[in-house]
C-alpha positions as CSV (number, residue, x, y, z in Angstrom):
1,X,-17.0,8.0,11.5
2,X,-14.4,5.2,12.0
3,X,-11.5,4.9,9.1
4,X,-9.5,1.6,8.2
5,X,-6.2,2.3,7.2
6,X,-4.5,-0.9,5.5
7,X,-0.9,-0.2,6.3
8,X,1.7,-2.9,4.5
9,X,5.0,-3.4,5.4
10,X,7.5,-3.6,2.7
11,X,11.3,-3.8,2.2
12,X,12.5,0.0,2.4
13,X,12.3,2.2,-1.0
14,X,16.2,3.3,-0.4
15,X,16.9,-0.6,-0.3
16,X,18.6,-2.1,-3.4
17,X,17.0,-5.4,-4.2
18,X,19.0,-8.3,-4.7
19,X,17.4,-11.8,-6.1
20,X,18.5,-14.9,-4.2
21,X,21.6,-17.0,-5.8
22,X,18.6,-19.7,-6.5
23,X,16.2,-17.7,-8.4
24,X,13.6,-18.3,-5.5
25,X,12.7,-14.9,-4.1
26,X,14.4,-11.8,-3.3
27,X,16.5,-11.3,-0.3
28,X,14.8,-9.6,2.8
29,X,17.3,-11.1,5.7
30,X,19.3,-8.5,7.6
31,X,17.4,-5.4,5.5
32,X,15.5,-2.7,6.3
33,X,11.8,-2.6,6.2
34,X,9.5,0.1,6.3
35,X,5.8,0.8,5.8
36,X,4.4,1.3,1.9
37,X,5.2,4.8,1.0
38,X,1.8,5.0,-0.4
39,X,0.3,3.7,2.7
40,X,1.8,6.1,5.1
41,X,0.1,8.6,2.8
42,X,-3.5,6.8,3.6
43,X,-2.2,6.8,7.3
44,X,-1.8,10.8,7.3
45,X,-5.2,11.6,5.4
46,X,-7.0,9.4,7.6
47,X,-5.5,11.7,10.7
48,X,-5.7,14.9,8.6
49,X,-9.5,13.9,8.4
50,X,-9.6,12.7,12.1
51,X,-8.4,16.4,13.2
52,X,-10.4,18.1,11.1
53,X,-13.6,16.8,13.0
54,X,-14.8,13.9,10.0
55,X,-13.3,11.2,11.7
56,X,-13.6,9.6,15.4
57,X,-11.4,6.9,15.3
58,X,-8.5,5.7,12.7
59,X,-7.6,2.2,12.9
60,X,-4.6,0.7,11.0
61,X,-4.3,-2.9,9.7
62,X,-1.2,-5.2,8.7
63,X,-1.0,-8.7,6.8
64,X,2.1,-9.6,7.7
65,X,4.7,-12.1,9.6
66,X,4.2,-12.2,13.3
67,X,7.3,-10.1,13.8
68,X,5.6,-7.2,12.2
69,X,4.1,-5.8,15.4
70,X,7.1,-2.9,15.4
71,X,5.4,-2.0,12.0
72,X,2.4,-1.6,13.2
73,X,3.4,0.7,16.3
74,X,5.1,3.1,13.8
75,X,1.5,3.4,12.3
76,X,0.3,4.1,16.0
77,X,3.1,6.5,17.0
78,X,1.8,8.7,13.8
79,X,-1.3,9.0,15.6
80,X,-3.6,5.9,15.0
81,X,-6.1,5.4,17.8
82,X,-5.7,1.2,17.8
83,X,-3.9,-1.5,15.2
84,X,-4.7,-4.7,14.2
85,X,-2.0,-7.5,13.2
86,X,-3.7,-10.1,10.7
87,X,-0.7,-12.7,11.1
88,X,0.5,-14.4,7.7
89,X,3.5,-16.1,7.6
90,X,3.3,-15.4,3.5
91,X,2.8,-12.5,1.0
92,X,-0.9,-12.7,0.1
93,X,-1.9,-11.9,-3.6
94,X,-3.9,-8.7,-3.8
95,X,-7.3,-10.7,-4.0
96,X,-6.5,-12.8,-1.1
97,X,-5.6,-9.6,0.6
98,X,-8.6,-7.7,-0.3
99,X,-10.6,-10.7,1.3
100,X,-8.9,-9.9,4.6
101,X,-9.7,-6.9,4.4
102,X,-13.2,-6.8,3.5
103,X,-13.7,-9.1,7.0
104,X,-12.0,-6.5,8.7
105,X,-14.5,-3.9,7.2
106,X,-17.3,-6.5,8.4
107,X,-15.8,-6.0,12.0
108,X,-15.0,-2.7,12.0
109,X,-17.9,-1.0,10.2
110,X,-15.4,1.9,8.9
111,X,-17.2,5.1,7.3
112,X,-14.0,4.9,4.6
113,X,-10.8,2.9,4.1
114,X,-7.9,4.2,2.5
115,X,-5.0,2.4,1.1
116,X,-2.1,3.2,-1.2
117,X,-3.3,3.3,-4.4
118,X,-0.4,0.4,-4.6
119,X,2.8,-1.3,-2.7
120,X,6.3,-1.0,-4.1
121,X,7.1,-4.7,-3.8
122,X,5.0,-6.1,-6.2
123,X,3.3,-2.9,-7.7
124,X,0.1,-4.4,-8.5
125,X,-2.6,-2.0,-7.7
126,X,-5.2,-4.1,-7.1
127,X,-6.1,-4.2,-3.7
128,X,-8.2,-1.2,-3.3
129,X,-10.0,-1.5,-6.2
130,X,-10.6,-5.7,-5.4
131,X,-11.8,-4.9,-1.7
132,X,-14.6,-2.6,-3.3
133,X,-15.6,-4.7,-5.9
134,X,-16.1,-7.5,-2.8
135,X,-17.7,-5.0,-0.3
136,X,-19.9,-4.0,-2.9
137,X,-19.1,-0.1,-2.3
138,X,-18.0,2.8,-4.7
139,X,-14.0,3.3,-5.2
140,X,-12.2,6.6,-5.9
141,X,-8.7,5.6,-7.0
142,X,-5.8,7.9,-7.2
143,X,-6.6,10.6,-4.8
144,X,-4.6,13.7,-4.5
145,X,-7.5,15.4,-2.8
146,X,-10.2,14.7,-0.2
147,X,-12.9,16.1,0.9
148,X,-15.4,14.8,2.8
149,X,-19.2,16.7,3.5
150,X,-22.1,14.7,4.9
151,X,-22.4,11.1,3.7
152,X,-20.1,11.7,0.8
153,X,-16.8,12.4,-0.2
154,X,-15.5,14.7,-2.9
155,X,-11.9,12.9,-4.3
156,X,-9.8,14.6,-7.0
157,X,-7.5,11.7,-8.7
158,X,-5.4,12.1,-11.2
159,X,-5.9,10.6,-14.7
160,X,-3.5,10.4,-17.7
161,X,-5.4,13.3,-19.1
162,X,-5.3,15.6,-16.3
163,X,-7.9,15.6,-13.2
164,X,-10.9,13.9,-12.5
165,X,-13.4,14.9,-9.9
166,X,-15.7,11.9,-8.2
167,X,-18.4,12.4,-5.8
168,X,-19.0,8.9,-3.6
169,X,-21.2,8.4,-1.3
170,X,-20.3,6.6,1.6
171,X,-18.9,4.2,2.8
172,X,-16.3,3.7,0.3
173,X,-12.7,2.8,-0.6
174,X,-10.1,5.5,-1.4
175,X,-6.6,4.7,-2.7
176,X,-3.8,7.6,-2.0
177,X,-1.4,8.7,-4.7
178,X,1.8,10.9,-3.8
179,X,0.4,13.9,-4.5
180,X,-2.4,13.9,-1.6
181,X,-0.2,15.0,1.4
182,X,3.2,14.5,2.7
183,X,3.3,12.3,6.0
184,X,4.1,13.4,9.3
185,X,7.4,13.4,11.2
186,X,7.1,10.8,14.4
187,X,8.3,12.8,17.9
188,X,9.8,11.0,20.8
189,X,7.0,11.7,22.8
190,X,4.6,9.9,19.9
191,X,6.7,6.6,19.9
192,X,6.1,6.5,23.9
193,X,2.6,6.7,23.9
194,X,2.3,4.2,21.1
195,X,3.6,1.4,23.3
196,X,0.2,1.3,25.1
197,X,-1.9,1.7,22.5
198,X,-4.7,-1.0,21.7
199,X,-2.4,-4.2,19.0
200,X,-5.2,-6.6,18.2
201,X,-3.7,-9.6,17.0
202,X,-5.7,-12.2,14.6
203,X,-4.9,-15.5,12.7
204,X,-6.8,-16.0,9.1
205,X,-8.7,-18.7,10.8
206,X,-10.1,-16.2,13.4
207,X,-11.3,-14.3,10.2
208,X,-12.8,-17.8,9.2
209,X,-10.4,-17.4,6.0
210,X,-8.6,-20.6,4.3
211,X,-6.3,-18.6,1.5
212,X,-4.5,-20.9,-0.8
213,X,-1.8,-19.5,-3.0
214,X,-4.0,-18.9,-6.8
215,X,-0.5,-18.4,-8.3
216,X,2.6,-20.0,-8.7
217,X,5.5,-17.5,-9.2
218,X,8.3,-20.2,-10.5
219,X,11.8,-18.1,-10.5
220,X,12.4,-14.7,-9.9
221,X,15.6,-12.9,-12.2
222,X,17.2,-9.4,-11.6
223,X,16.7,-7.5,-14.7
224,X,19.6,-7.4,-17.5
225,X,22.4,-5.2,-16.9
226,X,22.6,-2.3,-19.5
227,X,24.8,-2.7,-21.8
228,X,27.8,0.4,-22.6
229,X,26.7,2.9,-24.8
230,X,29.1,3.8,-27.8
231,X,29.2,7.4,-29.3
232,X,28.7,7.5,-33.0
233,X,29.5,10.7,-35.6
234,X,26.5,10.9,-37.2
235,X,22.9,9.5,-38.2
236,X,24.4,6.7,-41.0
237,X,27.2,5.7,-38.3
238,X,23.9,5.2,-35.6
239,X,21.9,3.3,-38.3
240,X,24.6,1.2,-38.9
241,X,25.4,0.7,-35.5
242,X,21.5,-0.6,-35.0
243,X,21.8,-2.7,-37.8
244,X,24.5,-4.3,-36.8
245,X,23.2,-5.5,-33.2
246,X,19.2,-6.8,-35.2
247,X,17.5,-3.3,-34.4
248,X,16.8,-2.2,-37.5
């Protein structure tokens, strides 16, 4: 069994975003940039799998800039057998991205793909769930456990109520949340070897895809600064003090 592991490259999680002067974007010159938390979680279950004897092959997947190829050997240097560079010189929306993806799984013919259940730069979580809805395959969202038997996998995801156990048969789509595992550390030795592993590079045409922006994001704001808290003596001072600022 062959799995597809999207792996999207993001501005890093210990990075403090800053909004450009114009309101046009956020600022990504001259900072770090890291793979999806989540996503390096999909990476690790897809070799946890491979080890175990479920999987033959794990392939990971970028849409991203053409200077993204470092990305995508960090992905290789955890232990991915081959990448492949889907080069966008714009962030797609998740439905866009989910219809790269889905030609990639009509390439690839993966037994499951696994992505982060979503990415920290525009949190949507759609992707996973889009891609099954166009593949036409069953979707088990969430996963903090996975075990796969036979033509199916057994997925434990977490729900606001607790846990939730879903048998799917496969081939399917899984999405990773932070519980599942804890990815790898990447030795010397593992960074060599990923310099002459297999980097297929593909434009959208070569995919036969034409993806138009479907939204217009028109300025982008850094959220209001809290404002200093005051102490008060007691409950009628706090009322007061809300009723005085429109709360109450």
């Amino acid at each position: 069994m062959k799995i597809l592991v999207a792996y999207k490259r993001v501005v890093d999680y210990n990075v403090r975003i800053q909004v450009k002067p114009d309101g046009s974007g956020v600022v990504t010159e001259g900072v770090k940039l890291s793979a999806n938390p989540f996503d390096e979680i999909a990476l690790e279950e897809a070799l946890r799998l491979r080890e175990r004897g479920l999987a033959s092959e794990v392939v990971v997947a970028t849409i991203a800039p053409a200077d993204a190829a470092a990305h995508l050997r960090n992905g290789l240097a955890m232990g991915a057998n081959r990448a492949i560079h889907v080069v966008a010189d714009r962030s797609l929306e998740p439905l866009a991205a989910a219809r790269v993806l889905l030609e990639l799984v009509r390439r690839e013919q993966p037994g499951i793909v696994l992505l982060g259940k979503q990415a920290i730069d525009d949190d949507c979580n759609q992707t996973g769930q889009m891609l099954a809805a166009l593949w036409g395959r069953p979707q088990a969202t969430f996963a903090s456990k996975v075990e796969v038997e036979g033509g199916w996998a057994r997925v434990t995801r977490e729900v606001d109520a607790g846990l939730e156990v879903l048998e799917v048969e496969l081939p399917c789509v899984i999405t990773t949340d932070l519980r599942l595992n804890e990815p790898r550390f990447i030795k010397l030795p593992e960074i060599m070897k990923a310099k002459t592993k297999p980097l297929q590079t593909l434009a959208l045409a070569d995919l036969g895809l034409e993806l138009g922006p479907e939204l217009k994001v028109l300025h982008y704001e850094p959220p209001s600064k809290r404002q200093k808290g005051i102490m008060v003596k007691d409950a009628a001072e706090l009322v007061a003090a809300l009723r005085a600022r429109g709360l109450l």
